[in-house]
N, CA, C and O atoms as CSV, one atom per row, in Angstrom:
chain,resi,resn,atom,element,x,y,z
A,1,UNK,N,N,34.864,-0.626,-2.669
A,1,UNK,CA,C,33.687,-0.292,-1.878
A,1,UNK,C,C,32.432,-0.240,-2.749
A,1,UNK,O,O,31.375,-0.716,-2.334
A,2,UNK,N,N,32.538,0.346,-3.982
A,2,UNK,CA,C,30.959,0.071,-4.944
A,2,UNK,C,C,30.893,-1.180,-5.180
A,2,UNK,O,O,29.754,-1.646,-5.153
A,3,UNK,N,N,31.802,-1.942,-5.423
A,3,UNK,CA,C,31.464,-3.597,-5.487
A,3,UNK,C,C,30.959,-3.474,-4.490
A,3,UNK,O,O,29.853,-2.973,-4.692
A,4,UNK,N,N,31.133,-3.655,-3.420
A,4,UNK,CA,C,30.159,-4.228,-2.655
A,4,UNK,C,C,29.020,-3.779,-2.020
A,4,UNK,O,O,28.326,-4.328,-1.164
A,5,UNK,N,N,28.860,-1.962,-2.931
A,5,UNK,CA,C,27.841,-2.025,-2.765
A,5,UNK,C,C,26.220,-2.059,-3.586
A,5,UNK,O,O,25.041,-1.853,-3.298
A,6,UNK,N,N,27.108,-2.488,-4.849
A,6,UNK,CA,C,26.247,-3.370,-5.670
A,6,UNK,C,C,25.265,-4.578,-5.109
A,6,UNK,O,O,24.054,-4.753,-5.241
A,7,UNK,N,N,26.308,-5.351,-4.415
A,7,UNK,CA,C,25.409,-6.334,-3.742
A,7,UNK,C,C,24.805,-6.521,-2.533
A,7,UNK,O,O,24.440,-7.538,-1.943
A,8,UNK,N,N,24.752,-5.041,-2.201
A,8,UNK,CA,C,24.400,-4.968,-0.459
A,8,UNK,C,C,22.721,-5.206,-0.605
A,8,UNK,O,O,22.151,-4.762,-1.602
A,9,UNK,N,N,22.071,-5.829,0.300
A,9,UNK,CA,C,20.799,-6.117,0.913
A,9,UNK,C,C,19.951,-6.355,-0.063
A,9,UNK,O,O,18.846,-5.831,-0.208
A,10,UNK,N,N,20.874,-7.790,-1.290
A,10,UNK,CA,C,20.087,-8.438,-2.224
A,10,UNK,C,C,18.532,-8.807,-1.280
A,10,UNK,O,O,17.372,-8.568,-1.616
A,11,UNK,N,N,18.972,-9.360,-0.219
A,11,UNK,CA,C,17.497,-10.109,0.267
A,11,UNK,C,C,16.377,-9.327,0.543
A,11,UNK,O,O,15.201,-9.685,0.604
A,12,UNK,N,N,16.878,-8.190,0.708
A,12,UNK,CA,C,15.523,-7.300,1.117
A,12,UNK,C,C,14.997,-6.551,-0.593
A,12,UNK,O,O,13.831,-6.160,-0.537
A,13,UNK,N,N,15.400,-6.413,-1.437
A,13,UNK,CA,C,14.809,-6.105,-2.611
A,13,UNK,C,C,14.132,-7.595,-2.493
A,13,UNK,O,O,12.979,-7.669,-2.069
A,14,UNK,N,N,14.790,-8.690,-2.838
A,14,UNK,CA,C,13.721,-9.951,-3.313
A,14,UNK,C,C,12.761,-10.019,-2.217
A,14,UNK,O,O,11.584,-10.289,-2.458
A,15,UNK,N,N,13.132,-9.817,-1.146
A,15,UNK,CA,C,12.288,-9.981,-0.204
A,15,UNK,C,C,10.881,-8.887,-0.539
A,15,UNK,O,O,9.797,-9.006,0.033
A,16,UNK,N,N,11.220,-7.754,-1.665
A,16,UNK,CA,C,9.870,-6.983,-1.677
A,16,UNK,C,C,8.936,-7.281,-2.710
A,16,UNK,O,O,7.713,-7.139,-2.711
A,17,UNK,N,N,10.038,-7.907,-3.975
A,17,UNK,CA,C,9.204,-7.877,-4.981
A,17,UNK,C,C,8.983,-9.299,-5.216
A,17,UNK,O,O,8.527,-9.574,-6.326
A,18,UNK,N,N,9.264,-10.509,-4.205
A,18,UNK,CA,C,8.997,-11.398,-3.944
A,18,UNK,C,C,7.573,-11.794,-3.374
A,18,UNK,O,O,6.680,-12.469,-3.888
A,19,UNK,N,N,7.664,-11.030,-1.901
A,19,UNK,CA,C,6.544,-11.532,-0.895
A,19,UNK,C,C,5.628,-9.933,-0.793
A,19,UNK,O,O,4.537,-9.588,-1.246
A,20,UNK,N,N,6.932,-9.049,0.229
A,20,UNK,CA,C,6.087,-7.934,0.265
A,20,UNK,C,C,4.822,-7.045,-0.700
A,20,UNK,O,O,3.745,-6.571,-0.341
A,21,UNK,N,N,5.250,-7.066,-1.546
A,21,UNK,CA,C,4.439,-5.912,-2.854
A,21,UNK,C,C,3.206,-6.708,-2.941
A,21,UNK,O,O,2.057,-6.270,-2.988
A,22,UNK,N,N,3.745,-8.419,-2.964
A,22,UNK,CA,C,2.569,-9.236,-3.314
A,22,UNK,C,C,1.299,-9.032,-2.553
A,22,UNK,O,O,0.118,-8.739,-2.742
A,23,UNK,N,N,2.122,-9.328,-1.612
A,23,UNK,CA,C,1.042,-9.697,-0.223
A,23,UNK,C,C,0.723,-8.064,0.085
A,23,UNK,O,O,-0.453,-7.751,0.266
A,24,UNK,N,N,1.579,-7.217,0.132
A,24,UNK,CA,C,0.339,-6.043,0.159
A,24,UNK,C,C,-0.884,-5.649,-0.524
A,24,UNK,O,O,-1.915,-5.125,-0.100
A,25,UNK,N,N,-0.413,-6.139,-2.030
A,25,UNK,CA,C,-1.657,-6.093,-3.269
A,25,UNK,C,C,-2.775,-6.516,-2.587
A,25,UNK,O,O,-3.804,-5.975,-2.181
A,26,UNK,N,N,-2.198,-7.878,-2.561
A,26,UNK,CA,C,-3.690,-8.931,-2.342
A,26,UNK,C,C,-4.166,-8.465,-1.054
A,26,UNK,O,O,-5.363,-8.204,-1.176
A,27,UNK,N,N,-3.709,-8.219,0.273
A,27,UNK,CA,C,-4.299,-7.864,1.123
A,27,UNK,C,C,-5.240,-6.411,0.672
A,27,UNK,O,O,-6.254,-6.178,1.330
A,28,UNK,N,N,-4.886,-5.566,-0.352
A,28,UNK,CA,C,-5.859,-4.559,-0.274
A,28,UNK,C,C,-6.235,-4.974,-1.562
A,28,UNK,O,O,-6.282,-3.894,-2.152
A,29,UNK,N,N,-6.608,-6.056,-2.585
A,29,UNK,CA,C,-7.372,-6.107,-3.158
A,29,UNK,C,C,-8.679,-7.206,-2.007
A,29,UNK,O,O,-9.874,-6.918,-1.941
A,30,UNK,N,N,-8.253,-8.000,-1.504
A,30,UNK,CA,C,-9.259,-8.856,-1.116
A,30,UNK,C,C,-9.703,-7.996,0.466
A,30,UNK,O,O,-10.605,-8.565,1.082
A,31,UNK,N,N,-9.137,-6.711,1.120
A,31,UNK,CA,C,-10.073,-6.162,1.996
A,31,UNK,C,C,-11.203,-5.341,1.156
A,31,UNK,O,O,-12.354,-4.975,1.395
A,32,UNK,N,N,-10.493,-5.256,0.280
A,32,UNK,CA,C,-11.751,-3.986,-0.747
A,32,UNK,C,C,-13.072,-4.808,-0.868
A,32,UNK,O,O,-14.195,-4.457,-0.506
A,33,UNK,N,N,-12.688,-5.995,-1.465
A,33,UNK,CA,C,-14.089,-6.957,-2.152
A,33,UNK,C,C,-14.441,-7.266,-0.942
A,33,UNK,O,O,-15.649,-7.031,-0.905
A,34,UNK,N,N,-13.979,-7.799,0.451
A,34,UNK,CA,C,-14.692,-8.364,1.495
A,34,UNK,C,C,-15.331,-7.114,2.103
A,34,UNK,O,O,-16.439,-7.364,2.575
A,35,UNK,N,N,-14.952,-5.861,2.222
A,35,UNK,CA,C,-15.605,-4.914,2.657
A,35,UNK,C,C,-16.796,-4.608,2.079
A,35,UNK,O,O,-17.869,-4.556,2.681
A,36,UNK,N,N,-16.520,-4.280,0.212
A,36,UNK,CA,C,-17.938,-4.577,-0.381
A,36,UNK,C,C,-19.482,-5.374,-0.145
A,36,UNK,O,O,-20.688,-5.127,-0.165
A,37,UNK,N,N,-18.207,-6.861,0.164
A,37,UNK,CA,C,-19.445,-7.778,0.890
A,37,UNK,C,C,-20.393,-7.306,1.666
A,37,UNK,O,O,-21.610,-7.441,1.798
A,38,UNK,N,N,-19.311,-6.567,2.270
A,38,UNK,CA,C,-19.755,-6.546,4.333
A,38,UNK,C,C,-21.121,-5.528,3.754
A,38,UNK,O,O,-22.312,-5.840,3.773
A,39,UNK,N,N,-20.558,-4.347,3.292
A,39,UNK,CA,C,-21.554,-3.162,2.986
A,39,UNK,C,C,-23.103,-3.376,2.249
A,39,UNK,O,O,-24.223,-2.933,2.505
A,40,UNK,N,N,-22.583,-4.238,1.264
A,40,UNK,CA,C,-24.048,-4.388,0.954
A,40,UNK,C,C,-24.605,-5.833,1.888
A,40,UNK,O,O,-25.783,-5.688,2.215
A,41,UNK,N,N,-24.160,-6.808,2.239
A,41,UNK,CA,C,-25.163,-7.586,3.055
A,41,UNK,C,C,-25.307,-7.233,4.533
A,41,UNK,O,O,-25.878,-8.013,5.294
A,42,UNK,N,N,-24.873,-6.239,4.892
A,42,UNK,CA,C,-25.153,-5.752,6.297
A,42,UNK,C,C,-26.112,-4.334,6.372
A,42,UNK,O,O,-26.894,-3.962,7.247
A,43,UNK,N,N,-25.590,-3.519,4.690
A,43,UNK,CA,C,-26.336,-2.166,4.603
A,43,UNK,C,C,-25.293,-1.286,5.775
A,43,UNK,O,O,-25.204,-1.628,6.955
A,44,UNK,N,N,-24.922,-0.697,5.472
A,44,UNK,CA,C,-24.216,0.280,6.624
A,44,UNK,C,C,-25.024,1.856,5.973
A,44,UNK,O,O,-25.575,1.996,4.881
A,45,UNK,N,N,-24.868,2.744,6.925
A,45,UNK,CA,C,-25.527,3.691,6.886
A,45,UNK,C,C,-24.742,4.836,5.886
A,45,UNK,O,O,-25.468,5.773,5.551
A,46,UNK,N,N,-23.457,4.859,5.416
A,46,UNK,CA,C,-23.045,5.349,4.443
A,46,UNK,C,C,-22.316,4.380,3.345
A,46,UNK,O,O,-21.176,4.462,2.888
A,47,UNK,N,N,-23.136,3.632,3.131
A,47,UNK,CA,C,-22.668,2.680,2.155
A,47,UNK,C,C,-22.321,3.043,0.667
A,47,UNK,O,O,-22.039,2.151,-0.134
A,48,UNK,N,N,-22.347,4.384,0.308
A,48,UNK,CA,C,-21.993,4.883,-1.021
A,48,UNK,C,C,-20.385,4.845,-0.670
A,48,UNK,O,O,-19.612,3.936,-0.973
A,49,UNK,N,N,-20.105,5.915,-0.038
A,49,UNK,CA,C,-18.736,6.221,0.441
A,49,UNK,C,C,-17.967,4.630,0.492
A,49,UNK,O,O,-17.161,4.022,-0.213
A,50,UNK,N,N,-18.437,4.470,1.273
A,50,UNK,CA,C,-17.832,2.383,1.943
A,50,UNK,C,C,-17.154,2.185,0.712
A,50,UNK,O,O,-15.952,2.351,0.506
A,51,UNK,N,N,-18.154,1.764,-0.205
A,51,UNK,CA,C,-18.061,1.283,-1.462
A,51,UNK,C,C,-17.376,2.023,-2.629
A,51,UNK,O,O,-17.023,1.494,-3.683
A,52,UNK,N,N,-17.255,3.155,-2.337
A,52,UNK,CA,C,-15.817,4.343,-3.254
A,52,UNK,C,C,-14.828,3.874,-2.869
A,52,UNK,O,O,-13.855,3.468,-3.505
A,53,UNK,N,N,-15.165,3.925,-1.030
A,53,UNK,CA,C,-13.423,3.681,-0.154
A,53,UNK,C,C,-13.223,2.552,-0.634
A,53,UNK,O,O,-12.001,2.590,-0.774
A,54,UNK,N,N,-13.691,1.107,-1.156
A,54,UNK,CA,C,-13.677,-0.116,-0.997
A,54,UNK,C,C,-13.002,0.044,-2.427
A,54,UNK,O,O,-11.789,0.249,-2.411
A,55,UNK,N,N,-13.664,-0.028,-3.718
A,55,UNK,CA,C,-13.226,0.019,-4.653
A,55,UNK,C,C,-11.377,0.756,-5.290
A,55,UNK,O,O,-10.569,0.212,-6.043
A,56,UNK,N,N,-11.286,2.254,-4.519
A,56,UNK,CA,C,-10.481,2.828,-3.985
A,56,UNK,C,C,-8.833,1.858,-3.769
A,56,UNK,O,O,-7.737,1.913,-4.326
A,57,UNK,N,N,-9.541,0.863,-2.446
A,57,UNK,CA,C,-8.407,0.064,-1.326
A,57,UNK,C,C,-8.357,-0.738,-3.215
A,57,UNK,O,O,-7.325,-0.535,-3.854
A,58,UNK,N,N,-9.507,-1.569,-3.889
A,58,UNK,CA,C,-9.140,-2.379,-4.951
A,58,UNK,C,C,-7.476,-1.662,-5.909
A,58,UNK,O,O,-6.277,-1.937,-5.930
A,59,UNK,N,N,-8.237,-0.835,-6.444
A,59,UNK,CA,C,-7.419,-0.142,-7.419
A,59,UNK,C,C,-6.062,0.115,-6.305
A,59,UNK,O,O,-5.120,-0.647,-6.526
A,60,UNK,N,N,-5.972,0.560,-5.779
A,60,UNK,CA,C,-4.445,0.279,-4.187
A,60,UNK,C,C,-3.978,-0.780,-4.925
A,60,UNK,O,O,-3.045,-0.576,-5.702
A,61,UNK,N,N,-4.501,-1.974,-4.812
A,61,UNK,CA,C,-4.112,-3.194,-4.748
A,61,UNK,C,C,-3.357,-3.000,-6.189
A,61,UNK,O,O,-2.166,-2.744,-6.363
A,62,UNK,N,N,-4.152,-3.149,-6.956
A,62,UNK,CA,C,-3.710,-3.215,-9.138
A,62,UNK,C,C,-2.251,-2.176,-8.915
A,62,UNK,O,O,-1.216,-2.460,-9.518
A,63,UNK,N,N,-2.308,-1.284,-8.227
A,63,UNK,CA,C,-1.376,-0.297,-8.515
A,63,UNK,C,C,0.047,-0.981,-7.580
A,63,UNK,O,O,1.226,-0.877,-7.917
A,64,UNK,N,N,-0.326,-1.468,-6.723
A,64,UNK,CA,C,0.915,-1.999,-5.894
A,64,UNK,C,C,1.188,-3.056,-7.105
A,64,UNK,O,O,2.212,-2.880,-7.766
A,65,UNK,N,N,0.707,-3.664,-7.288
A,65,UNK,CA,C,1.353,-5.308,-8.668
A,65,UNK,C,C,1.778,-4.654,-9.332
A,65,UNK,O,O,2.903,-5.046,-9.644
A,66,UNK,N,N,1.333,-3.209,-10.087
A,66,UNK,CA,C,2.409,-2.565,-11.368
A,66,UNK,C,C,3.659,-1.967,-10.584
A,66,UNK,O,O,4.666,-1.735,-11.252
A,67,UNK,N,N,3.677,-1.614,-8.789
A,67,UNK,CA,C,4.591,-1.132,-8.632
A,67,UNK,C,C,5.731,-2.554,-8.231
A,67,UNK,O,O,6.924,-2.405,-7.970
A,68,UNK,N,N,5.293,-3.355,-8.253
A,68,UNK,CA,C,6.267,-4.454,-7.418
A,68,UNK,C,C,6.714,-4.778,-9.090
A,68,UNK,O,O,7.920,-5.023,-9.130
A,69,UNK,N,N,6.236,-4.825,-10.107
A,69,UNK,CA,C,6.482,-5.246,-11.486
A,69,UNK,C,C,7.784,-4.148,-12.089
A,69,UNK,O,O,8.625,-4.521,-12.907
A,70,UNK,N,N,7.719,-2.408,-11.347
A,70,UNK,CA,C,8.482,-1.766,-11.803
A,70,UNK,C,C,9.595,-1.795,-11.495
A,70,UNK,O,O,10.510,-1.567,-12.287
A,71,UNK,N,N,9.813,-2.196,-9.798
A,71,UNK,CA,C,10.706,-2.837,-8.969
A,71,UNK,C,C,11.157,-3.839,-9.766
A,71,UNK,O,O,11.673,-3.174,-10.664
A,72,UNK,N,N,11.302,-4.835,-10.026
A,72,UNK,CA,C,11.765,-6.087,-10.259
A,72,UNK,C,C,12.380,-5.632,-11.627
A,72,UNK,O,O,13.465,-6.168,-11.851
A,73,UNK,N,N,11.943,-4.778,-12.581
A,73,UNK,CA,C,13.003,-4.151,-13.663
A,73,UNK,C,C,13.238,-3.296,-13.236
A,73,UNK,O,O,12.701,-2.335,-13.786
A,74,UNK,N,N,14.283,-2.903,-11.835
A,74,UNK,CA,C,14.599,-1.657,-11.933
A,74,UNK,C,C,14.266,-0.520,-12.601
A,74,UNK,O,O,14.923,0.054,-13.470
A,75,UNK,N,N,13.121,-0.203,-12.110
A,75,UNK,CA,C,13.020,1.364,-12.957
A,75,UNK,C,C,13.079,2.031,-11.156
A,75,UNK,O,O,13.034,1.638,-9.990
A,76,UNK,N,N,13.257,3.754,-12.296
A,76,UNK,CA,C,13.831,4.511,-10.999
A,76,UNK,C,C,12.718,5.179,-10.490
A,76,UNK,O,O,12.832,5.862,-9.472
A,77,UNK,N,N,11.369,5.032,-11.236
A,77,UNK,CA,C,9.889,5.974,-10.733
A,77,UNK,C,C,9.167,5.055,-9.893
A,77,UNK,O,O,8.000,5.225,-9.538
A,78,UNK,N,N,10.041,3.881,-9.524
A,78,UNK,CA,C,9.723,2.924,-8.627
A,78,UNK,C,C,9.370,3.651,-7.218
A,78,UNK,O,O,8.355,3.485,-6.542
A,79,UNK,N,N,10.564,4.569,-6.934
A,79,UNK,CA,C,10.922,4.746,-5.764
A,79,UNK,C,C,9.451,5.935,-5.222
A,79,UNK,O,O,9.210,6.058,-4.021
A,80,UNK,N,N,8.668,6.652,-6.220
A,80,UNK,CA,C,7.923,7.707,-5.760
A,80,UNK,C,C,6.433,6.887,-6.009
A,80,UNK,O,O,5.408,7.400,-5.562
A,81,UNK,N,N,6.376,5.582,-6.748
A,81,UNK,CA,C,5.298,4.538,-7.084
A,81,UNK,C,C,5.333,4.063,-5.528
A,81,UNK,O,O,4.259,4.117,-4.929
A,82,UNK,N,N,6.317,3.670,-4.926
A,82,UNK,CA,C,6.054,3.434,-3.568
A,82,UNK,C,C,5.430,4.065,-2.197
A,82,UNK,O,O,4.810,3.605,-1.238
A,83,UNK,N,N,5.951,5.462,-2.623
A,83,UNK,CA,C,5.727,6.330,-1.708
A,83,UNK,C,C,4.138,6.424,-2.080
A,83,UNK,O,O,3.318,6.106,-1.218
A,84,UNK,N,N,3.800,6.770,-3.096
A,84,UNK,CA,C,2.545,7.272,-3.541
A,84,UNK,C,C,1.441,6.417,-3.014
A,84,UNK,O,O,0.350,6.889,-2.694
A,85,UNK,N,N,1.841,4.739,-2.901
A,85,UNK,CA,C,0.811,3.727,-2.525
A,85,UNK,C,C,0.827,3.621,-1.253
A,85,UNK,O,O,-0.269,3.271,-0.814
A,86,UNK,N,N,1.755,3.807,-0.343
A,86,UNK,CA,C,2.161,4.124,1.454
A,86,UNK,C,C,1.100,5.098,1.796
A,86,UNK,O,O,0.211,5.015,2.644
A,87,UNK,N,N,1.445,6.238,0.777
A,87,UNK,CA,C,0.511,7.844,1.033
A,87,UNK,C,C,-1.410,7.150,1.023
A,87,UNK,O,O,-2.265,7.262,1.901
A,88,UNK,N,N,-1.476,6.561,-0.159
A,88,UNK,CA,C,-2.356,6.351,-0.934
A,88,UNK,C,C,-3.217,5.307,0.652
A,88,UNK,O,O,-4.328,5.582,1.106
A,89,UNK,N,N,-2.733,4.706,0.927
A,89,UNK,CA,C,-2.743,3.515,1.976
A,89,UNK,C,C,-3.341,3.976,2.791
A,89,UNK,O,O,-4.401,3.551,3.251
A,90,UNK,N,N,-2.645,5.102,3.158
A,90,UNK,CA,C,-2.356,5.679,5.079
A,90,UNK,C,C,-3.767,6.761,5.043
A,90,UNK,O,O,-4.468,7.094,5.998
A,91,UNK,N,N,-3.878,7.121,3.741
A,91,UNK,CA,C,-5.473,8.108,3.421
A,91,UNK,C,C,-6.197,7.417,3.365
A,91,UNK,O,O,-7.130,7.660,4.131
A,92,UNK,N,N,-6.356,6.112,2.499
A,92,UNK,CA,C,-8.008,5.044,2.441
A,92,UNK,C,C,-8.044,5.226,3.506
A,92,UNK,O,O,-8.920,5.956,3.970
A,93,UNK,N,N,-6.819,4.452,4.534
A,93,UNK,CA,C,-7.447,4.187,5.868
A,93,UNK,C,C,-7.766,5.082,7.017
A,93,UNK,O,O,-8.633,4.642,7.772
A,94,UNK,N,N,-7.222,6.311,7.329
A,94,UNK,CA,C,-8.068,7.476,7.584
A,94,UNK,C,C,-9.201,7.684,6.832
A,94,UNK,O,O,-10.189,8.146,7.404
A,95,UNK,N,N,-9.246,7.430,5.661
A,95,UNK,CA,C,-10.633,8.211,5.013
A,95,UNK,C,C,-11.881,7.154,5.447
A,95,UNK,O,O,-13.029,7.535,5.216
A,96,UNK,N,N,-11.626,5.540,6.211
A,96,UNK,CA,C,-12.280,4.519,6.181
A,96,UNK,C,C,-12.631,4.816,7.754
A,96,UNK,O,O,-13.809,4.702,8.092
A,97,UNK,N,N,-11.546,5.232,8.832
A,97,UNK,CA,C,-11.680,5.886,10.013
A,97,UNK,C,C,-12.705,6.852,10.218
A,97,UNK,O,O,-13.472,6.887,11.180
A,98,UNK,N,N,-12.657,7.802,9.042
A,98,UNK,CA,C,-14.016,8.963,9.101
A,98,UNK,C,C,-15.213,8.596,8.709
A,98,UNK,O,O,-16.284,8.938,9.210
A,99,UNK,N,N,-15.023,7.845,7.744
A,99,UNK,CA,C,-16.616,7.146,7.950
A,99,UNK,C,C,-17.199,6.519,8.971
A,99,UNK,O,O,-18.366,6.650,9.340
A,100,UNK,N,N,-16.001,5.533,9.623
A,100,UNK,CA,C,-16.547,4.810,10.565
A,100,UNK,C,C,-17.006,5.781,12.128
A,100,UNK,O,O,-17.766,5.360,13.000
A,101,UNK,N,N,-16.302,7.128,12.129
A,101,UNK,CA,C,-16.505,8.054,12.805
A,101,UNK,C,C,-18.261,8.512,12.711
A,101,UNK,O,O,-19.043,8.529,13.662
A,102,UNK,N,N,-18.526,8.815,11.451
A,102,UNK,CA,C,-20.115,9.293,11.165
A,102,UNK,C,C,-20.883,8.259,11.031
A,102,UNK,O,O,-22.035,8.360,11.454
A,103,UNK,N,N,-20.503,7.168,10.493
A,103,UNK,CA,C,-21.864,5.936,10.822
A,103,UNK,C,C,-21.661,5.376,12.042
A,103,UNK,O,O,-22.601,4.610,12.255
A,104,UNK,N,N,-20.669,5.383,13.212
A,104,UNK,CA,C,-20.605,4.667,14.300
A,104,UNK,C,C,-20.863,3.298,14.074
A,104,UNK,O,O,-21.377,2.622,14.965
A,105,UNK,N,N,-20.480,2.686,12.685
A,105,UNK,CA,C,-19.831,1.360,12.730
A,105,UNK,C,C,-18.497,0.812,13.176
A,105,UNK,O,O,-17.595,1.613,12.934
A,106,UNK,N,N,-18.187,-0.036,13.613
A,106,UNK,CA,C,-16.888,-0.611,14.389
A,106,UNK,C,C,-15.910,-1.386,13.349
A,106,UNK,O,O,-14.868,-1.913,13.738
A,107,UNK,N,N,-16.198,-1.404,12.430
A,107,UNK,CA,C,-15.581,-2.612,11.746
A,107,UNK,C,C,-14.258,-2.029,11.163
A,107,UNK,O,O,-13.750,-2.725,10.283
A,108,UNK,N,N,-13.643,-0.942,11.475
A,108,UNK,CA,C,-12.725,-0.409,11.036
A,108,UNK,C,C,-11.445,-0.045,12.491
A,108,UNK,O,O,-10.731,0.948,12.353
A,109,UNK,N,N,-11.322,-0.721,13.485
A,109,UNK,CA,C,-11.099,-0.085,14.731
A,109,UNK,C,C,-9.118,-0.156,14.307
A,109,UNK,O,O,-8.482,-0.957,13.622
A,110,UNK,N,N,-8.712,0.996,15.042
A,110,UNK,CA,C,-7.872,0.748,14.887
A,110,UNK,C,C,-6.759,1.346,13.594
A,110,UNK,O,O,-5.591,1.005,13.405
A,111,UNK,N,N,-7.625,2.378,12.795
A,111,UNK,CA,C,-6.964,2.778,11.551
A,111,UNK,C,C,-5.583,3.231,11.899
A,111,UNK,O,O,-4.533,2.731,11.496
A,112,UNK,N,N,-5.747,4.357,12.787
A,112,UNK,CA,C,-4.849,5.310,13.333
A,112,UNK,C,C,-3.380,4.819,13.025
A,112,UNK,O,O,-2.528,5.239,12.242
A,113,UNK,N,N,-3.403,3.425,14.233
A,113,UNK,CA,C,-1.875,3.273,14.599
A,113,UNK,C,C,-1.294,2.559,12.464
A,113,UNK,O,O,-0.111,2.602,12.129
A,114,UNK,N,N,-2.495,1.990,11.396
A,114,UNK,CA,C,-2.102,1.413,10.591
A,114,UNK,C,C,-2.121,2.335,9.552
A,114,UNK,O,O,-2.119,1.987,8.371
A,115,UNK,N,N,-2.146,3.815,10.029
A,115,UNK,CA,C,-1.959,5.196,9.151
A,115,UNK,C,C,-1.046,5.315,9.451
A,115,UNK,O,O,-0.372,5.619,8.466
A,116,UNK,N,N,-0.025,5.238,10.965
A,116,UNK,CA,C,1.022,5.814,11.250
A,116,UNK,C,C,2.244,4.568,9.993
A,116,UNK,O,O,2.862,4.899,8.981
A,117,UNK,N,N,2.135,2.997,10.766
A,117,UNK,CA,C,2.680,2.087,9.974
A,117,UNK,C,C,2.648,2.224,8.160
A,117,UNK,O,O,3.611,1.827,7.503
A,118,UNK,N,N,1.513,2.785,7.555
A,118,UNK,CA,C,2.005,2.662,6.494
A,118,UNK,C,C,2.705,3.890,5.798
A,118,UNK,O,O,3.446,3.718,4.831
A,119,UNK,N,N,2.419,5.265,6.378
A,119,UNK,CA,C,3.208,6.505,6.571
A,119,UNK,C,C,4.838,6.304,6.848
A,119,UNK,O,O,5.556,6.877,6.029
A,120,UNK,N,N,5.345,5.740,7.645
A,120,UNK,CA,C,6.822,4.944,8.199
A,120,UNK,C,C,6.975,4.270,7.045
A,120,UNK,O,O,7.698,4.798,6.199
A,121,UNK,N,N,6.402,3.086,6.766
A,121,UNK,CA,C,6.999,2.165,5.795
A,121,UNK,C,C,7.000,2.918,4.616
A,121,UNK,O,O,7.819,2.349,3.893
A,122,UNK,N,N,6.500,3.962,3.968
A,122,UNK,CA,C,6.322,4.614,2.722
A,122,UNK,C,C,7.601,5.223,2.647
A,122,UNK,O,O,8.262,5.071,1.619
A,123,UNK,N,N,8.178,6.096,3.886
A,123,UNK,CA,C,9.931,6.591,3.937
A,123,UNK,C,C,10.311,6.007,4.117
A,123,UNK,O,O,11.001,5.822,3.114
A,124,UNK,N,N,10.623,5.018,5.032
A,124,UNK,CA,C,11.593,3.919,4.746
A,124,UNK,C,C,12.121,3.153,3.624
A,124,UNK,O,O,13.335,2.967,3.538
A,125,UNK,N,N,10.979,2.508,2.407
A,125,UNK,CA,C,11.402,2.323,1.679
A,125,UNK,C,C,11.569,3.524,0.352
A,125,UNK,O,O,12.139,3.306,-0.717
A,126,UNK,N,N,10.968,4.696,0.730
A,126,UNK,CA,C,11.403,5.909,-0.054
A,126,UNK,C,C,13.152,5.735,0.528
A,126,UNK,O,O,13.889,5.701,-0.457
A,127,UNK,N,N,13.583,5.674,1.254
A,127,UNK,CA,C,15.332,6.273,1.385
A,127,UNK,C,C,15.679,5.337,1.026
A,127,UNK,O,O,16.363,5.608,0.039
A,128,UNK,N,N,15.665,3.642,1.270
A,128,UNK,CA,C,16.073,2.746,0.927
A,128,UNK,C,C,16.662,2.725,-0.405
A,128,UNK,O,O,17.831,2.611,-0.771
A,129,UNK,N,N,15.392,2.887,-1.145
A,129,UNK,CA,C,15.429,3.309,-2.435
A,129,UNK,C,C,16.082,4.405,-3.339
A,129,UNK,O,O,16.453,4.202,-4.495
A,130,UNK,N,N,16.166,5.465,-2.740
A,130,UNK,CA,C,16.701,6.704,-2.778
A,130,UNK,C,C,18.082,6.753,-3.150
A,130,UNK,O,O,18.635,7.308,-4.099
A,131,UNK,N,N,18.582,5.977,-2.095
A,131,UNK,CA,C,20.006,5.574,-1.360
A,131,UNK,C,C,20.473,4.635,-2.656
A,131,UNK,O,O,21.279,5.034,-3.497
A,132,UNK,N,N,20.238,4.150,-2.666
A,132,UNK,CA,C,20.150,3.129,-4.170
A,132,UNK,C,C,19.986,2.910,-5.684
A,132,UNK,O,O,19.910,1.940,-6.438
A,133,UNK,N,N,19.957,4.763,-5.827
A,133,UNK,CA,C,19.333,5.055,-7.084
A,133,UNK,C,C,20.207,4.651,-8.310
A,133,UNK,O,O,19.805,4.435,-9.453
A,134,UNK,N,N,21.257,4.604,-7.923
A,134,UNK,CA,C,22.459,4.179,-9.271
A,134,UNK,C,C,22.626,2.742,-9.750
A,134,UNK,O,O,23.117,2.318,-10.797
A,135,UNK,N,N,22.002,1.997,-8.537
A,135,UNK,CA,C,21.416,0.779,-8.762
A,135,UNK,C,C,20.412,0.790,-9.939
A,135,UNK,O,O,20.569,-0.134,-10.736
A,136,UNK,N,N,19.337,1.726,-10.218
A,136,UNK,CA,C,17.760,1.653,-10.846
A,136,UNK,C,C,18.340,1.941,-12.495
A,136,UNK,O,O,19.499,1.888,-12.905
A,137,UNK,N,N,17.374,2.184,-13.067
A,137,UNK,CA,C,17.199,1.808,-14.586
A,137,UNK,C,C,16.441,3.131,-14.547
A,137,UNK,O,O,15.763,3.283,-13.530
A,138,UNK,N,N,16.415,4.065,-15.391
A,138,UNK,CA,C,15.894,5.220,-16.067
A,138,UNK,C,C,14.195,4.973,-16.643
A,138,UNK,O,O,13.609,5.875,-17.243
């Protein structure tokens, strides 16, 4: 039974540190810089904040590539590197919701239900992981 469960749900690890981790990076490195855009050639009315939150979503991004990098050598501080960027995620985007609350700009609609999604996906792959720990590297 540990044989096999050595090799249980190879595809979904490659599947994270393959596509997922990637494509989350880049999606919150390139919303950060396009938001930047937005803020200074449109001017929004709290454009300091914008541009913390924006920079903020960047550094998200750098930190997901070192976490998909820790993944792929099994290390075991993988598993709270994940959680931390889910957490980290699910706050920009509430914290991007409250701005958009006090400047009554629109360009953020919709945080809520993608606070709940990245809150879920942060335990999910917290137990996944969890569950798996004898698998990881110290």
């Amino acid at each position: 039974m540990s044989e096999k469960r050595d090799i249980l749900h190879p595809w979904f690890h490659k599947f994270m540190i393959y596509f997922a981790l990637w494509a989350y990076g880049a999606f919150a490195i390139i919303s950060g810089i396009r938001h930047i855009f937005y803020v200074t050639e449109n001017g929004a009315s709290h454009a300091t904040l914008d541009i913390i939150l924006s920079v903020l979503l960047i550094i998200l991004g750098l930190f997901i590539f070192k976490t998909r990098f820790d993944l792929a050598a099994l290390r075991e501080k993988v598993i709270w590197e994940i959680t931390a960027a889910c957490v980290a995620a699910a706050l920009i985007s509430l914290a991007f919701h409250w701005v958009e609350d006090i400047s009554g700009d629109d360009c953020y609609q919709g945080c809520i239900p993608k606070t709940i999604i990245f809150a879920c996906w942060g335990i999910a792959l917290n137990r996944y992981y969890r569950e798996r720990r004898d698998q990881l590297k110290g």
